[in-house]
C-alpha positions in Angstrom: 6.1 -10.0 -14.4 7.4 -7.3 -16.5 5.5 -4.3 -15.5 4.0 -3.0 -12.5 2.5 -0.1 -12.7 1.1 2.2 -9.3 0.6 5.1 -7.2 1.0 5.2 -3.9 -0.7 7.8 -1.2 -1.6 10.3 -3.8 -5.3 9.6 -4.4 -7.9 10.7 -2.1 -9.8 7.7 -1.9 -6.6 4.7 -3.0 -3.8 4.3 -0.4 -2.4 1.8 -3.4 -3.6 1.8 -7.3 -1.5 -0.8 -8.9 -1.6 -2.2 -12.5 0.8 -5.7 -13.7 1.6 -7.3 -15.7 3.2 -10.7 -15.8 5.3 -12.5 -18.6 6.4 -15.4 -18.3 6.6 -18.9 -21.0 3.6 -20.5 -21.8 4.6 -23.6 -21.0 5.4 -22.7 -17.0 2.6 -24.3 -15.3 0.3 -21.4 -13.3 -2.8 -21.7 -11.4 -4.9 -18.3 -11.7 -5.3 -16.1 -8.0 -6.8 -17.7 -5.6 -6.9 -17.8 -1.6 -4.0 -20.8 -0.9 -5.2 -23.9 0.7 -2.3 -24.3 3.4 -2.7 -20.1 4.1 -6.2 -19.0 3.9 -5.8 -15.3 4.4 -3.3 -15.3 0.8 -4.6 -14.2 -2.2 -2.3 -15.1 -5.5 -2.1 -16.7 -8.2 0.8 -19.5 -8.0 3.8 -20.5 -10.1 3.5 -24.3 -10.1 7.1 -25.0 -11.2 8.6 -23.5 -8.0 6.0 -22.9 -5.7 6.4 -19.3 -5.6 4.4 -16.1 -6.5 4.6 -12.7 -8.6 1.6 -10.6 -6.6 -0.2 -11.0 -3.8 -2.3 -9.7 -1.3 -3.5 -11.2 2.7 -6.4 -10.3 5.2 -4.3 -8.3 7.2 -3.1 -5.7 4.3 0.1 -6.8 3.2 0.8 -7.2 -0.1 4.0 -7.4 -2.2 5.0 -7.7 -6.2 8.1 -9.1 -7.8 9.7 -8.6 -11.5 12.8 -10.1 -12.5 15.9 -7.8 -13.4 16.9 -8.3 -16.7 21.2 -8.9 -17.1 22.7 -8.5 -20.2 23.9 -11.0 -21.7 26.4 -13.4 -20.0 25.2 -11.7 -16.8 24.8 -13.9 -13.5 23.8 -17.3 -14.6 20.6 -18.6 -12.9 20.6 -19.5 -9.3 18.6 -22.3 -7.9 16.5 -20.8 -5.2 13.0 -19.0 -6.7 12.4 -15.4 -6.5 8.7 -15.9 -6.2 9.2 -16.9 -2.9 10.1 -13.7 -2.2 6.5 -12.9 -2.5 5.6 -15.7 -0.4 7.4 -15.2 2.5 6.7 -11.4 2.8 3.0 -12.3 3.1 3.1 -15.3 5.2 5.7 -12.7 7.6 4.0 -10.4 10.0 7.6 -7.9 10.0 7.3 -4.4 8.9 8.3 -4.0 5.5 11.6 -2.3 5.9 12.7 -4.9 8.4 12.2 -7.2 5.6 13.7 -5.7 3.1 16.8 -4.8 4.9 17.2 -8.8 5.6 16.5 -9.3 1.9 19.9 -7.2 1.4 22.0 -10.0 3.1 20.6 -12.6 1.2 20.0 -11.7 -2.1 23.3 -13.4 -3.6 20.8 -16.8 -3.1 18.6 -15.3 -5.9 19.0 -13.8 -9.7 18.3 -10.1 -10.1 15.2 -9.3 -8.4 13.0 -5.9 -7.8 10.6 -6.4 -4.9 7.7 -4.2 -3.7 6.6 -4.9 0.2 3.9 -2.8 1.6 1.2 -2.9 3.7 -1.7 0.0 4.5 1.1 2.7 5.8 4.3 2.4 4.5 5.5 0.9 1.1 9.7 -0.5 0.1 11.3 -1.5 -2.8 14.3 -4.1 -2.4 16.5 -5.1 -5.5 19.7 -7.7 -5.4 21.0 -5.0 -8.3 20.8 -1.7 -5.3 23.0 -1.8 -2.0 20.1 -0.1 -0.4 16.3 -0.3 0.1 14.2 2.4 -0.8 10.8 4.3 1.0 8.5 4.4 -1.4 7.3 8.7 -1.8 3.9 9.2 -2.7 2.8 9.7 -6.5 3.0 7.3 -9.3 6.1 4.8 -10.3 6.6 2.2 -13.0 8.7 -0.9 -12.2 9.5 -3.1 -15.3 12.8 -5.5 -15.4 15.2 -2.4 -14.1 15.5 -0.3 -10.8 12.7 1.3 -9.7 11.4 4.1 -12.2 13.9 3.4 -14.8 12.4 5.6 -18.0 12.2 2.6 -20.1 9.4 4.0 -23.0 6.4 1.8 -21.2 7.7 3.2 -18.0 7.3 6.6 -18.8 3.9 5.7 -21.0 2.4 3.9 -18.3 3.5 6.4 -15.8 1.6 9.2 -17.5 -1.3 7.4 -18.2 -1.9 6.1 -14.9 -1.7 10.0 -13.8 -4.4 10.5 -15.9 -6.6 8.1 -14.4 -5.9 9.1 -11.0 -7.7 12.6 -11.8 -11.4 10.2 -11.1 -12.5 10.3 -7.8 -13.6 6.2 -8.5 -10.8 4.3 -10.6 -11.9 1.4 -12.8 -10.1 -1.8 -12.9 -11.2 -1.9 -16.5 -9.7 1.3 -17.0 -6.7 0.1 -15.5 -7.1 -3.2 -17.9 -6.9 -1.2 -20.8 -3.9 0.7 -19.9 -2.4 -2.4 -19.6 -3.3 -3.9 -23.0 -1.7 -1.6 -25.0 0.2 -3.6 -27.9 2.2 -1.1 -29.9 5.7 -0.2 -29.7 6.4 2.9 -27.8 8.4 5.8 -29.0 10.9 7.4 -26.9 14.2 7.8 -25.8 16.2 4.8 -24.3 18.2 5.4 -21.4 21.7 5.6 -22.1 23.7 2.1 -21.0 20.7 -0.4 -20.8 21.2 -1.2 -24.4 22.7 -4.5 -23.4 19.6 -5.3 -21.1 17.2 -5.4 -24.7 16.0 -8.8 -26.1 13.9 -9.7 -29.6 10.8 -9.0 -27.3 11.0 -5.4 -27.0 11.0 -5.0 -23.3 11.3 -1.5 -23.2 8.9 -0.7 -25.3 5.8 -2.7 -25.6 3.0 -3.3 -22.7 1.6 -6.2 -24.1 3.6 -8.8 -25.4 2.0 -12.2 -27.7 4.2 -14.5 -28.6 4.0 -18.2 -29.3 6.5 -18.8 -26.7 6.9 -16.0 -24.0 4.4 -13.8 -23.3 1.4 -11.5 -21.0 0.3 -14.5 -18.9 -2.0 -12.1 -16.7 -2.5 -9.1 -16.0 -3.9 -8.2 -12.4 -4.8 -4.8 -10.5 -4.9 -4.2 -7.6 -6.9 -1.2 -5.4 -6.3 -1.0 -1.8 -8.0 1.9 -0.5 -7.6 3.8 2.8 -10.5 2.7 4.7 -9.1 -1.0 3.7 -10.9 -2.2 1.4 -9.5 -4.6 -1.1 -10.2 -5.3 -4.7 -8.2 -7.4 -6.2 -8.7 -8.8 -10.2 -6.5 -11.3 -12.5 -7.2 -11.2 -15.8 -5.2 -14.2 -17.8 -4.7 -14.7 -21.2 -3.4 -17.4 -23.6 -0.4 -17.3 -26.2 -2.2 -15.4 -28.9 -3.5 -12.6 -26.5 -6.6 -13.7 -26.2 -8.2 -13.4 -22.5 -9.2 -16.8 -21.5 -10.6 -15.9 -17.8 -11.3 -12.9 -15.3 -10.8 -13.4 -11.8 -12.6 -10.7 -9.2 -12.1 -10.7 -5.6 -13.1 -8.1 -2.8 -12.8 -8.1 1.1 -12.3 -5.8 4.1 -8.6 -5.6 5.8 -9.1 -7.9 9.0 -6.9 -7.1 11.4 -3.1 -4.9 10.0 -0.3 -6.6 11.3 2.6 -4.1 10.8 
């Protein structure tokens, strides 16, 4: 996933707004979200290569997001273990989110650059292999892409201001949200100074949307968790030319919070 988009605790009505998307090769086997056979109360979608997922959300209010940290090149070489289970094992936990990142810390070497978002209904973290420390979320709106946490890549800042926008309805619409996401022309703007190193041929920085033969926008999903606990969670996917091939809606009430 290359951008994740959200606010957190500064709507009246949406503890959590979020907006991702996820890029990823075409040719990585995926199912679309669903709730998972083996854990009932998970709802993601599932990266059949590994095992492993990008977002996700369970019965009891946690939910968690994951986008890879982009080295430059002849950065760390790949390491074996998946960072989708990173996802995975946040959900299926039932520690607070800061205990969990903190023991994320000690292992990270295991994984490749990572930037991991672990919340439930009170409290939200960010983790990264790439940061010595974890972070408390503040309230407002962030943008996560494939660099710390509010780096002002050009679709960072975008999406950030767009989102703020949105947040001025008393109802947000996922469509709205959709459409934010879909944006396919290259954004102007600054770069930050040093990340030059971190750009590829796909604009990362820069674009939303990205269609390619190859790589691409496999799905994009939001995500509304509001404060009274009600869920609504929708996965949009799409295939190599852009086009969407499938819309996936899903809605329930927050059992039981654990942590």
């Amino acid at each position: 996933m290359c951008l994740i988009l959200f606010a957190w605790q500064s709507h009246p009505r949406y503890a959590l707004v979020m907006a991702a998307n996820r890029d990823e090769f075409h040719s990585r086997p995926t199912t679309a979200a669903e709730y998972w056979k083996e854990s009932p109360q998970l709802l993601a979608g599932r990266d059949l290569h590994a095992g492993g997922t990008w977002l996700g959300v369970t019965h009891q209010g946690r939910f968690a997001a994951i986008t890879n940290y982009r080295e430059p090149p002849g950065g760390s070489p790949p390491l074996k273990r998946s960072r989708g289970h990173l996802v995975r094992d946040y959900l299926l936990d039932t520690d607070l989110p800061s205990d969990h990142a903190k023991s994320l810390l000690q292992q990270g070497k295991q994984y490749s650059g990572f930037n991991l978002l672990l919340g439930n209904l009170r409290t939200l973290t960010y983790v990264s292999n790439r940061s010595e420390n974890t972070t408390a979320v503040t309230p407002g709106s962030h943008g996560l892409s494939n660099h710390l946490l509010d780096t002002d890549w050009p679709k960072v800042h975008a999406g950030r201001s767009r989102l703020d926008q949105l947040l001025g309805n008393e109802q947000v619409e996922p469509e709205a949200l959709f459409e934010l996401l879909a944006g396919r022309e290259v954004i102007s703007g600054d770069e930050p100074s040093g990340f030059e190193l971190c750009l590829a041929p796909e604009l990362i920085t820069r674009k939303m949307f990205l269609v390619s033969p190859e790589y691409g926008t496999r799905s994009s999903t939001v995500l509304l968790l509001s404060r009274k606990g009600h869920v609504t969670f929708v996965e949009r996917q799409f295939d190599s030319e852009g086009r969407a091939t499938g819309t996936r809606s899903h809605e329930f009430q927050v059992l039981q919070e654990l942590n």
